[in-house]
C-alpha positions as CSV (number, residue, x, y, z in Angstrom):
1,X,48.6,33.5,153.1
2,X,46.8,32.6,156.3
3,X,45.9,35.0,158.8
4,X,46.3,34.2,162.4
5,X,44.4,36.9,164.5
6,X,44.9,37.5,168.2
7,X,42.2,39.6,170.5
8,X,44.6,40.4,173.6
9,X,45.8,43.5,174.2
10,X,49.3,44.8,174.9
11,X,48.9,44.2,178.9
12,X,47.6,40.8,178.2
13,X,50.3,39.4,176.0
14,X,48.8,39.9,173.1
15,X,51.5,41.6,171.6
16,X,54.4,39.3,172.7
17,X,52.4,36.3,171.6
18,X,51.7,38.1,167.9
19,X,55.8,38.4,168.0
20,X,56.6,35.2,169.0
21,X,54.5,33.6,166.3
22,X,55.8,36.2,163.4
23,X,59.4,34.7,165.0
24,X,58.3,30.9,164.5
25,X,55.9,31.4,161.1
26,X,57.8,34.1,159.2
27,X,54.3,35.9,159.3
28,X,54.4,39.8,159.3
29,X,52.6,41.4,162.6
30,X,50.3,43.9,161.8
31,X,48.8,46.3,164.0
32,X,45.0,48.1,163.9
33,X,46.2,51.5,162.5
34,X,48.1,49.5,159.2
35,X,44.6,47.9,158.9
36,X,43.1,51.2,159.4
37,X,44.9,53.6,157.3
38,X,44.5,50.4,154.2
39,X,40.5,51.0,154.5
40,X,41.2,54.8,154.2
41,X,43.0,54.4,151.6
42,X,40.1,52.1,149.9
43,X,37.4,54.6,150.9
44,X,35.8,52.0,153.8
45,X,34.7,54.3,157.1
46,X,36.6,53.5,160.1
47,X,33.6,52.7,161.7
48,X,32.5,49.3,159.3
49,X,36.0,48.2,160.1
50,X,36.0,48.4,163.8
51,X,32.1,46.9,163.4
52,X,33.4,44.1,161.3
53,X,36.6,43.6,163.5
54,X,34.7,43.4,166.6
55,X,32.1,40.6,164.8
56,X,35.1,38.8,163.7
57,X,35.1,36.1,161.1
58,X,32.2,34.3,159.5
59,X,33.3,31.0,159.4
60,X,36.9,29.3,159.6
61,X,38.0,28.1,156.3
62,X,40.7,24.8,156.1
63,X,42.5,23.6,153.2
64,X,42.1,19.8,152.3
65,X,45.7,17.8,152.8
């Protein structure tokens, strides 16, 4: 499934923007504490997600049409 990220916070539009696209794509929104409470569950410290969050992705990967 791709993931769409957005970096805005509530104030900003981030949120409405998140729902908007969930609306058009049929994408779940998921917030920082579902991502959170996932890496507790997997035994990852909070604090190499948030490090890792705030890096952001490596590389953009796209499939060939």
């Amino acid at each position: 499934m791709p993931i769409i990220t957005i970096s805005r916070g509530t104030l900003n539009g981030g949120e409405a923007l998140a729902n908007l696209l969930s609306a058009r794509t049929g994408y779940p929104v998921i917030g920082l504490e579902v991502i959170k409470d996932a890496a507790t569950r997997f035994g990852i410290s909070g604090s190499a997600i948030s490090k890792q969050l705030s890096q952001g992705p490596r590389g953009i990967l796209r499939s060939s049409p």
